[in-house]
Structure formats: C-alpha cells, structure tokens
C-alpha positions in Angstrom: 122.0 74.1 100.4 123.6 76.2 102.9 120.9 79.0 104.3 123.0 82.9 103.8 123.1 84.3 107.1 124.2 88.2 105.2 122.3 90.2 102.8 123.3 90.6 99.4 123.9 94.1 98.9 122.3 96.4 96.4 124.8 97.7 94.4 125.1 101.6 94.3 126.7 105.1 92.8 130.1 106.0 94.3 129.7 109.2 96.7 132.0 111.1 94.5 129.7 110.4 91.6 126.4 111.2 92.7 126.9 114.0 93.9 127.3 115.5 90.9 124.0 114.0 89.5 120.0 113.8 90.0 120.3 109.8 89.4 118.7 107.5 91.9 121.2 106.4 94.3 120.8 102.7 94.6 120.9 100.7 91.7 118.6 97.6 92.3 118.9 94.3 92.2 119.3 91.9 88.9 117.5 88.7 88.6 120.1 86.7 89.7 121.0 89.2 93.1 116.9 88.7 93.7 117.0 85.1 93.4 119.9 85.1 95.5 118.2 87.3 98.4 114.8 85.5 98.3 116.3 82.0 98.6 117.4 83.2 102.2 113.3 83.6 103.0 112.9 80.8 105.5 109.3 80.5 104.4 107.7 81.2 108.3 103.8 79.8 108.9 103.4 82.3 111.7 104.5 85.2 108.8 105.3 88.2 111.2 106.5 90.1 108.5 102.7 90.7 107.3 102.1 92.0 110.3 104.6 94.2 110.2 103.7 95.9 107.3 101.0 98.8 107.2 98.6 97.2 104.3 99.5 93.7 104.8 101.6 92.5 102.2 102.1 88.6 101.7 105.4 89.0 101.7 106.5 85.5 101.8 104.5 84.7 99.0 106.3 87.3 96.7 109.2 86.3 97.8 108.7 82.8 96.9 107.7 83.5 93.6 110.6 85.5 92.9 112.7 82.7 93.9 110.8 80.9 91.9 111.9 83.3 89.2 108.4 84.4 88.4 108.5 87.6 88.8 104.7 88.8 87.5 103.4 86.7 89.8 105.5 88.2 92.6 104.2 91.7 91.4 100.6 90.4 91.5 101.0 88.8 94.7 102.3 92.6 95.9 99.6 94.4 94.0 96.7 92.3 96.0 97.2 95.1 98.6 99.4 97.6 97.6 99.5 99.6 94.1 102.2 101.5 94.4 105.4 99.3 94.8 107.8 100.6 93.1 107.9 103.8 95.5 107.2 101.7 98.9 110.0 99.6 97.6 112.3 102.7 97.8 110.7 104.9 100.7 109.3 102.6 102.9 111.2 102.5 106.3 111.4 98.1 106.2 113.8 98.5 108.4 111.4 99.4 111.2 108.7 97.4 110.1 108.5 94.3 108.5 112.2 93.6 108.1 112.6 94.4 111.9 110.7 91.3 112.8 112.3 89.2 110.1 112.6 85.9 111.9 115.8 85.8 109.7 117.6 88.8 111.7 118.1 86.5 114.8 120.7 84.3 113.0 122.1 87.2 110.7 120.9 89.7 108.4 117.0 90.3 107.6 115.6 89.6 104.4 116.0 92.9 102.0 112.1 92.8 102.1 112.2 96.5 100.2 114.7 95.8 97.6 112.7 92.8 97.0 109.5 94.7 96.2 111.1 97.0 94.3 113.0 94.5 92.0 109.3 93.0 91.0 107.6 96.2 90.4 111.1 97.7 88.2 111.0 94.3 86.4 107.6 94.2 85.3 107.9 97.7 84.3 111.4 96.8 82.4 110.1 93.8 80.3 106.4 94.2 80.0 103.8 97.1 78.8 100.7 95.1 80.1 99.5 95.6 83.4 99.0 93.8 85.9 95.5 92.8 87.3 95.2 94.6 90.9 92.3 91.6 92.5 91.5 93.9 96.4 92.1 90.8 98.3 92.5 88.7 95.5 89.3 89.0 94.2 87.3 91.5 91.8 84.5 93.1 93.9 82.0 95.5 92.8 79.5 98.3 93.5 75.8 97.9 93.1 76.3 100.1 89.5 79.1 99.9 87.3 80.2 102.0 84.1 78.4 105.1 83.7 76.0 104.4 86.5 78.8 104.0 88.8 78.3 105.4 92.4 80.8 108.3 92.3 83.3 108.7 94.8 85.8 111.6 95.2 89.4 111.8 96.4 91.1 115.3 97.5 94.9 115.0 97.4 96.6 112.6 94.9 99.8 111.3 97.6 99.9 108.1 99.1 96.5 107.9 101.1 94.7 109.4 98.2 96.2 107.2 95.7 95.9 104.3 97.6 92.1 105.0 98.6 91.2 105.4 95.2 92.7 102.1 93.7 91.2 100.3 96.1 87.7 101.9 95.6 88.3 101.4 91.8 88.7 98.1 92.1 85.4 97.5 94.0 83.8 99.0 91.2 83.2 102.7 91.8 83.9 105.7 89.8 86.6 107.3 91.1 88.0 111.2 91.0 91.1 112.4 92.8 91.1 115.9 92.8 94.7 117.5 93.4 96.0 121.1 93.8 99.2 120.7 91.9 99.5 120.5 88.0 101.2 117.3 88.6 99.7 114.4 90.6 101.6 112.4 93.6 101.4 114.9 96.1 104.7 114.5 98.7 105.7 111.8 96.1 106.7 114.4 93.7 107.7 117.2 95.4 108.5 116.1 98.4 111.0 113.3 97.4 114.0 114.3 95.4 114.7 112.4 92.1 118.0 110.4 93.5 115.5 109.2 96.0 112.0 108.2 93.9 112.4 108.9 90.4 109.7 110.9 89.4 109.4 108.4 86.5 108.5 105.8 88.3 105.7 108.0 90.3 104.2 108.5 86.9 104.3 104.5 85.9 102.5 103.8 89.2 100.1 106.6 88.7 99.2 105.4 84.9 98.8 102.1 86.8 95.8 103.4 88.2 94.4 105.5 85.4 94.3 102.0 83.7 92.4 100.8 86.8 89.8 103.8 85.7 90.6 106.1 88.7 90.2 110.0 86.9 92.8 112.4 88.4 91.5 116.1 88.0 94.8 118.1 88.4 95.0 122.1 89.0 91.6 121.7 91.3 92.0 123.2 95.0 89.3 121.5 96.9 88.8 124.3 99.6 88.9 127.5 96.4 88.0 126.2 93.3 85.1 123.7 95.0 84.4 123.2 98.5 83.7 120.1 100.0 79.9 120.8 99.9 80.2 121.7 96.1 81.8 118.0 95.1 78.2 116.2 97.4 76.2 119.1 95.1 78.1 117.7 91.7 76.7 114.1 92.8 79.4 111.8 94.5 78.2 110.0 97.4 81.2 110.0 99.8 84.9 112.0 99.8 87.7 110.7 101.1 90.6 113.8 102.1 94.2 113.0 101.8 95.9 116.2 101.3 98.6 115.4 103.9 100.8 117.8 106.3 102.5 120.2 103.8 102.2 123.7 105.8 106.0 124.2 106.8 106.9 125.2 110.6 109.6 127.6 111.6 111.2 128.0 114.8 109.8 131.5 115.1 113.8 133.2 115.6 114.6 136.1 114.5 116.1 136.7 110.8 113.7 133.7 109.1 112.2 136.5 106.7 115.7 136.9 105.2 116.7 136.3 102.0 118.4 132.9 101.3 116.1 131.4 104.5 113.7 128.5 102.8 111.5 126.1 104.4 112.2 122.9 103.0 108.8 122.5 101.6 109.4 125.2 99.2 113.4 124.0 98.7 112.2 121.1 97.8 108.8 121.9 96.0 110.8 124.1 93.9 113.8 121.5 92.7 111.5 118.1 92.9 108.1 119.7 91.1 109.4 122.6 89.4 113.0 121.8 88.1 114.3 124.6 89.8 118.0 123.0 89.5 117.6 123.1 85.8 116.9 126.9 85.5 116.8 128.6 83.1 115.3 125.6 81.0 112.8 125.7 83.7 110.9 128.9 84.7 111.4 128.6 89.0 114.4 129.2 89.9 115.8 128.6 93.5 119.1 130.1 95.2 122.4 128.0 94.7 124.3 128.4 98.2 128.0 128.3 98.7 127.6 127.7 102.2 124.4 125.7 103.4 122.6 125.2 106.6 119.6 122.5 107.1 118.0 122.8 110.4 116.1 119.2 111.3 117.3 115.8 111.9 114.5 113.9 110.0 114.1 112.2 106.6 113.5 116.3 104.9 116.7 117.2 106.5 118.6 114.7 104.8 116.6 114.8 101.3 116.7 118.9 101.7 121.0 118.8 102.5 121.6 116.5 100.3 119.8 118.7 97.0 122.2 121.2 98.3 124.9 119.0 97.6 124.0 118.5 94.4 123.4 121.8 93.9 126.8 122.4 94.2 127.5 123.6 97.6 130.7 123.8 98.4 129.6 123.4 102.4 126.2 121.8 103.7 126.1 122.0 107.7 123.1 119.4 108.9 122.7 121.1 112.5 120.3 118.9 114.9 119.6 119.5 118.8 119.9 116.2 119.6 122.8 113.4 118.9 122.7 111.2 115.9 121.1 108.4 117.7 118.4 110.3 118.3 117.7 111.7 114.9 114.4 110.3 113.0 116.2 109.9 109.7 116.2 105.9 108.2 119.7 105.1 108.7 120.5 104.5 105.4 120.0 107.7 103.9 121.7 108.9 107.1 125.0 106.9 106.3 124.7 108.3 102.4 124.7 111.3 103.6 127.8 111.4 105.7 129.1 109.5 102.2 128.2 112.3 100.4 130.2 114.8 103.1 127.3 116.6 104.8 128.8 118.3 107.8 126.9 117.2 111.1 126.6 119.9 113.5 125.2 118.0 116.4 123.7 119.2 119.9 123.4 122.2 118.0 120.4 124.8 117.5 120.2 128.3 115.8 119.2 131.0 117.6 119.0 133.7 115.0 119.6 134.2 111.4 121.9 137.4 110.5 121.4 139.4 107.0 124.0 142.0 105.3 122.5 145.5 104.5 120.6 144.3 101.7 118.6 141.8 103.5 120.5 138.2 102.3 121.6 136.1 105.1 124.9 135.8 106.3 125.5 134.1 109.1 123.5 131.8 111.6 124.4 132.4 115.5 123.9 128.8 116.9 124.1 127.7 120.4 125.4 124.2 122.2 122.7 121.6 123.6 122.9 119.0 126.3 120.6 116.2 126.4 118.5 116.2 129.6 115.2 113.7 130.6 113.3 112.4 128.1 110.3 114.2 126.9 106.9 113.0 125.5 108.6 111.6 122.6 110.7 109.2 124.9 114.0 110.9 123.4 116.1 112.6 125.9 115.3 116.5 126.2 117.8 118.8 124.8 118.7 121.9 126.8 120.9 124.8 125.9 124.1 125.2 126.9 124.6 128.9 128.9 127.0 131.1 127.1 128.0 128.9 124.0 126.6 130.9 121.5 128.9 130.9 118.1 128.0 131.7 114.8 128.4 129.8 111.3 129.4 131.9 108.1 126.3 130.3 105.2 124.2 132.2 102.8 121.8 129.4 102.4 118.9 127.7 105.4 116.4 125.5 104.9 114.3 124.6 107.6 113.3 121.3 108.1 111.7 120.9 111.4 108.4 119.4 110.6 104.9 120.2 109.2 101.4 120.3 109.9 97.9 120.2 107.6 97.5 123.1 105.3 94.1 124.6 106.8 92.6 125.7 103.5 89.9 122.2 103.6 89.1 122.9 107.0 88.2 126.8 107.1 85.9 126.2 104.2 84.1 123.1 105.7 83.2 124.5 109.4 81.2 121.3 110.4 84.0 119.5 110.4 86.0 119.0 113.5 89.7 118.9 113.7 92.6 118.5 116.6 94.7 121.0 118.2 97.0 121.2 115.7 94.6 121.6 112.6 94.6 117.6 111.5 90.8 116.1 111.3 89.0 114.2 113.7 88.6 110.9 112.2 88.5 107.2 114.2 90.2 104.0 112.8 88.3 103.7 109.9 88.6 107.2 108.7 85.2 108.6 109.6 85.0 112.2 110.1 82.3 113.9 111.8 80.6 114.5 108.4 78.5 111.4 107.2 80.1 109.8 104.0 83.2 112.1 104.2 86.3 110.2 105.2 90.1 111.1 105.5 93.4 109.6 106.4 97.1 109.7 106.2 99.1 113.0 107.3 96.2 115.1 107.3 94.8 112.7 110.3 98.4 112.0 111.7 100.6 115.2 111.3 103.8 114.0 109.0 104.5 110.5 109.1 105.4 107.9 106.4 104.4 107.3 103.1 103.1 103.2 104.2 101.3 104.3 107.0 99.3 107.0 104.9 98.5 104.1 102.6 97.3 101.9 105.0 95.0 104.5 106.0 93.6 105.1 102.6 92.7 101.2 102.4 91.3 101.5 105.9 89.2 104.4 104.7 88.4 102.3 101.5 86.4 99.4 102.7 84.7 101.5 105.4 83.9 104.3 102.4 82.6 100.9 100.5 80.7 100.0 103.5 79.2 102.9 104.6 77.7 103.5 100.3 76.2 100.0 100.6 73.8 101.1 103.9 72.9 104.1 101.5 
C-alpha cells in the first residue's frame, strides 16, 4: 500500500459563513478521514513525537489504535497522560511541537497529530456516555487514605494547570478541591477562548470528566478574599497547588486608553466568551458593537479578540502589529482564517494615541510606521519608529491585546511567598514554591504561554505534590 506523503485535510466553514456565526470553525474528522490520516503514521521506535509533546503523550500508540479503528482505546491511550483532549486537540500549537518533529514531514506532510486527538476524544463523546478509565501512567495509584479519610489536597484556579493537577492527584487517590474565582470553571478555557475556537460545550464534557474522577470544583471562591492561602492549611488540606494563570491585562500606557470604546482583550473577551455579551439582551453584560475596529497585538488574543469583532458584525477590523507577519506569535492557522475571514492587517504599525469626541467615545487612533531594526532578547528583529509618519485611522472600537501578567491578588495576601519581577511565583521544575507543601505552575509561574505547557506543569507539580505528602 502506497504510504500518503499529504495530509488529509479537515474539512471546514466557508469564510463567508462563519462569519456570521459562533460555530467552531473546523469541522473534524470522520472515521474514515481518521483512518485515512493515521495509516500515514510510519510507526517510529525512536518516537520523537512524545518528546515533543508537553505531558508525553504516546502518540503513536493512539494513532495505531485509531487505525486500527478502535477508537476507546485510542482515547484511553490519550487519557494515560492527558485529561483534557478534546481542547488540546483544538488549541494545542502541534504544529510547533510534536508534529514539527514528525519524522513524516521530511518526505511530505506531518501527521495531523491534533486533529487526531481530537477525533478520539469527539468520538467517544459522540457514541458513548461511559467514561473512560484515566490509569496516571497506566496504572491506578493511591494515597495512604482513601474515601473520607483521604489526604486533602487543594487547587486554586480551574484552567489548564489546575485542571490538569488535580486529575492527576485524583487519580493517585487524594481528595481533591479546585477552588475558582469565576461562576464557571475552566479559567482561560472559557473566557479566554471564543466558542468558534473551543466550544464551551466541550470544556464542560472534559470538566464532568473529572468530576467523575472525584475532583470537587468550588466555583465563586477567590482564594486571596474569600480564603487566603493560610485559611485553606487551617481548613485541613495538606498541600495547595496555584494555577490561576496570567489574566491581569497590559496596556501600552498612551494617551486616550481610558476612553470609551477602548477594551483590553481580557475583558472583550471575558465579556462575549463567559458572559454572552454577543447575545445581549438575553444575557445581562453587554459589550460595545464597533463599526470600525482596531486590535492592537499580533498573538493568538489578537486574532481570537479581531475575529469576535468580525462576528460581531463589524463592518472593518484593522489587526495593527509592529512587526511583519513573520514575526507575529499567532499559530498560523488561525492566522490564515483570519485573513479568510477579511481582517485588515496593518503591519509595521503601532498606535501612538487614542482620540475621543466631546463626549468621551473614541474616535480615531493616530498610529505611526515601524522599521525592523536588530533583534532584541526575544531573537525577533527590533521594531523602531519611523520619524514623521504619523497618520490616523477613523474606528470607534480597540481592544488591546499586547499580553498579560499574574493577577497579584494571591500574592499580596500570602507575603512569605516569593515572586519574580514581574509578579509570577518563584517555583523550580517541580513546582515548589518557597512555602513547604504549596506548589504552582502554568502562567502564573511563566507569564502567558500555552494551554500544553500549563498542563504539563500541573502533572509536574502533581507527582512532586504526591511526593512531597508521602515524606509527611
């Protein structure tokens, strides 16, 4: 049988189609597309795919057994080291991890590792109601108690490195809490991500996944006002792992950003993702409609944030980034949808100020040219303004999306413990913080990175969290 050298392509919503919808964009695979795509696995022994990936996946196994057409045992396979498939499947950059070592890439296209993962995790949900076992490592371990004696362990934030954390943790037997801020839990999965993106349905099946693994989730709790850290070792559990990510916007700091109309995209997208602020009034939050939109950033939120605007029926959405489009940070699919869905790309571009009528709503943004000069810490090439080419864009709508950094909240109200320049905690490779038995990972260790690499620092922090309660 002759080895396919190209991928076979998810099928997806036209452009002129989606736009005018909150539907996820790509469709997925059917079983005979997955079959298909997992017959070009060429099976490697040295398997640098797993090492590619953030929490390990045995990739080549799943992908066997979906050739193989079993699918639950592909989703076990999966689940050995990751619970939360069905949104990794979607969000996770493959293209700059496992698939970008693909031994397959060298004679044509890599395997579609993602769409892969996805298929197993939608087709287990599509045909079956049980779940499926979740073995850590492929095999049921377990704390010196179980059931109500269970050594209590809590969990502040309920996004990728919390979530992950604690279903790791549940599986090895202890009883495990996630306490999160929000009404809803998922953290940056829901309202962070829009819906065309990560339904928020398929957040909630991954998050009863764990509820059935015995993992409590305590919404409407702010660990930092409603109980410190110190309260949740006075209410009995024996270690705390924080995962609240990077969710405090940045600005540039130009003048005009207290207009009306001006939005960071945390709260653009907090409003439409968690709130349902594009169905108001059905919903209570509403959020401003722009006829003319500007989204300031070049990253992954730039792209999610411009195109909500789109579908929130802008009639213009101006993406304006400083540096070229081979710099930007975006994955370069939802880079390409977005040109699909007719984002206008202001490159080399930066605003300068924001201008506001007499009743305080913005206007107009006065942007300026850039030139790329050497590179700069990041290894990306520097980008300087250009003297004297200032010009200004008519939009009644910005939403800045320029990066984020920890919310401080945790960290005022727990002075012993000791946190970087830029307000994330001090932890080493396992997690440990300078506070015996309280760990943390993900963003909140990082600054804003991906949604893998925050989960494979929650399993890190698991089995040293596991470790460190068994020298108790």
């Amino acid at each position: 049988m002759k080895l396919e050298k190209k991928v076979v392509p998810m099928p997806e919503q036209p452009a002129q189609d989606r736009i005018k919808n909150f539907n996820e964009v790509p469709l997925g695979y059917t079983e005979e597309e997955a079959v298909r795509e997992a017959s070009r696995c060429l099976q490697c022994v040295k398997k640098p795919c797993v090492s590619g990936c953030p929490v390990m996946i045995n990739i080549p196994g799943f992908i066997k057994a979906i050739k193989e057409k079993d699918f639950e045992k592909a989703l076990r396979i999966i689940r050995e080291t990751n619970c939360l498939p069905a949104i990794t499947g979607r969000v996770c950059p493959q293209e700059d991890q496992c698939q970008k070592v693909c031994v397959m890439a060298r004679a044509g296209d890599p395997i579609s590792i993602g769409a892969l993962e996805r298929f197993a995790a939608d087709w287990h949900r599509l045909h079956t109601t049980l779940p499926t076992p979740s073995p850590v490592n492929g095999e049921k371990k377990s704390s010196p108690l179980k059931g109500e004696g269970a050594i209590k362990v809590a969990v502040v934030g309920s996004g990728p490195a919390g979530l992950t954390c604690a279903a790791d943790l549940a599986g090895m037997g202890y009883a495990v809490t996630i306490f999160e801020g929000f009404h809803e839990a998922g953290g940056v999965l829901i309202y962070g991500i829009p819906e065309f993106r990560l339904p928020k349905a398929i957040v909630s099946g991954e998050i009863d996944y764990l509820k059935s693994l015995g993992v409590n989730i305590a919404t409407n709790v702010l660990i930092g006002r409603a109980l410190t850290i110190s309260d949740l070792f006075h209410e009995g559990y024996k270690a705390v792992f924080i995962g609240t990510g990077a969710g405090l916007p940045q600005f540039m700091g130009i003048p005009g950003e207290n207009l009306n109309g001006v939005y960071s995209a945390n709260e653009f997208l907090t409003r439409v993702n968690l709130m349902k602020a594009h169905k108001f009034p059905e919903y209570d939050t509403p959020v401003k409609i722009g006829k003319k939109v500007a989204v300031i950033g070049g990253g992954n939120v730039a792209m999610d944030a411009a195109r909500t605007a789109k579908r929130l029926a802008a009639e213009h959405v101006y993406l304006i980034y400083r540096r070229t489009e081979h710099e930007m940070p975006a994955r370069i699919e939802e880079l390409v949808r977005a040109k699909e869905e007719g984002i206008e790309f202001q490159l080399l571009t930066a605003p300068v100020r924001y201008i506001g009528d007499e009743k305080g709503f913005l206007r107009q943004a006065e942007c300026i040219r850039m030139e790329l000069g050497e590179p700069d810490s990041s290894g990306r090439r520097r980008p300087m303004p250009v003297k004297g080419s200032e010009f200004k864009i008519e939009v009644d709508q910005a939403v800045v999306a320029i990066g984020s950094t920890p919310n401080p909240i945790i960290q005022r109200t727990t002075p012993e413990l000791k946190v970087k320049k830029w307000g994330t905690i001090e932890a080493d490779e396992n997690g440990a913080t300078s506070i015996p038995g309280v760990f943390a990972g993900g963003d909140i260790v990082t600054g804003a990175a991906t949604v893998i690499t925050a989960m494979g620092a929650g399993r890190k922090a698991a089995a040293a969290i596991d470790k460190y309660l068994k020298m108790l």
